[in-house]
C-alpha positions as CSV (number, residue, x, y, z in Angstrom):
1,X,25.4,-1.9,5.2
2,X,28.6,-2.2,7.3
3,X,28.5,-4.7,10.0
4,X,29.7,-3.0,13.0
5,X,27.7,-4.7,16.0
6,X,25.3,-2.0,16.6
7,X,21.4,-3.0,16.1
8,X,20.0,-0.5,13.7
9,X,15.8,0.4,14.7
10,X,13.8,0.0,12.0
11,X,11.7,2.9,10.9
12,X,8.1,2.8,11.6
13,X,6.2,1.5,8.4
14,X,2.5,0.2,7.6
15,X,2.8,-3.7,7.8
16,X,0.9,-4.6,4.4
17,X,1.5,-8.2,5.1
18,X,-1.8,-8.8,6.1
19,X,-3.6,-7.8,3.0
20,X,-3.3,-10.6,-0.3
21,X,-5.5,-8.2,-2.3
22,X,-4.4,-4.3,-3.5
23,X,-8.7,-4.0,-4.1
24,X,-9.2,-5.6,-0.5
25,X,-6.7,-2.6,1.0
26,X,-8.2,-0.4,-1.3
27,X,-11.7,-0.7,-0.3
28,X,-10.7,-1.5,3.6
29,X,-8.9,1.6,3.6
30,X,-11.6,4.1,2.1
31,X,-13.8,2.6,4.5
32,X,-11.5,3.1,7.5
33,X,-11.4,6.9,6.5
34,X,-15.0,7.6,6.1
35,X,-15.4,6.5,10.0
36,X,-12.1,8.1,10.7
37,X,-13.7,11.6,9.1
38,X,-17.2,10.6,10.5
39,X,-15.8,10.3,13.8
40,X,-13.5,13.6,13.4
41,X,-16.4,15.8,12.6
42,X,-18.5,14.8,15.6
43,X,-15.2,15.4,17.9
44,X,-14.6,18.6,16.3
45,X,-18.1,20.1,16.6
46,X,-18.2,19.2,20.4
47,X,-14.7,21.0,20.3
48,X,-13.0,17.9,22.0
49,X,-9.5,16.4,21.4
50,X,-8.9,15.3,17.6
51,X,-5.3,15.2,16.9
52,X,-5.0,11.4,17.3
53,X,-7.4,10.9,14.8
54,X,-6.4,13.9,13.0
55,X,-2.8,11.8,12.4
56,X,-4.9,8.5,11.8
57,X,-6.9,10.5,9.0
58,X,-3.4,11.9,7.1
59,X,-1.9,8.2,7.1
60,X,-5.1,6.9,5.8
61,X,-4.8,9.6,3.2
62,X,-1.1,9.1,2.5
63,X,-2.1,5.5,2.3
64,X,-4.9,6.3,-0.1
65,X,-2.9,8.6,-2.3
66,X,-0.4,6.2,-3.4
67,X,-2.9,3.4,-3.8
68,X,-4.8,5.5,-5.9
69,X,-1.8,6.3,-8.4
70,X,-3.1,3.3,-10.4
71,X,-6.2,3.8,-10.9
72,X,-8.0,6.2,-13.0
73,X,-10.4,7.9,-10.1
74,X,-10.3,10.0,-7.5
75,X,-7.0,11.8,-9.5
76,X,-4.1,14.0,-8.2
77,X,-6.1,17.0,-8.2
78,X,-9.0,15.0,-6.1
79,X,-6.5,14.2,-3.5
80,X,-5.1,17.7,-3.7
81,X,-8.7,18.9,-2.8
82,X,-8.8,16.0,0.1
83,X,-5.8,18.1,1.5
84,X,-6.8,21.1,1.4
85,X,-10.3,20.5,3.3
86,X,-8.2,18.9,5.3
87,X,-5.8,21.0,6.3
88,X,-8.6,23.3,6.5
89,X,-10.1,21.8,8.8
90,X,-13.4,21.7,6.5
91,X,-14.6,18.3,8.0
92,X,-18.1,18.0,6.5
């Protein structure tokens, strides 16, 4: 990269630092997105305001998705399925 005395920003990214174990982010983040979804489903039934846990939901997925690449279960197709309820909005 060129060094011509501008200060480049950094894109946003998910600081893994924190986590010394890929099963400890694993399990850490399957367990943040059954509250996230828990919590989603109560919000949506009382029709209030979701879409900041709506995005905390799809980076949990996104998260999830390529974690899961290397292991044998939930597969593509599972997380294809996660999606599309998703998207859906077919919360229970």
């Amino acid at each position: 990269m060129p060094d011509n005395g501008t200060v480049t920003k950094r894109s946003t990214r998910t600081n893994l630092d924190f986590y010394h174990s890929p099963t400890q982010l694993r399990f850490d983040s399957w367990n943040r997105l059954e509250e996230y979804t828990s919590r989603l489903r109560e919000k949506h039934m009382r029709k209030a305001d979701v879409a900041a846990l709506s995005r905390k939901i799809r980076d949990a997925i996104t998260l999830l998705e390529i974690i899961e690449n290397y292991s044998a279960f939930p597969s593509q197709e599972d997380f294809q399925l996660l999606w599309q309820l998703f998207d859906q909005k077919d919360f229970e």
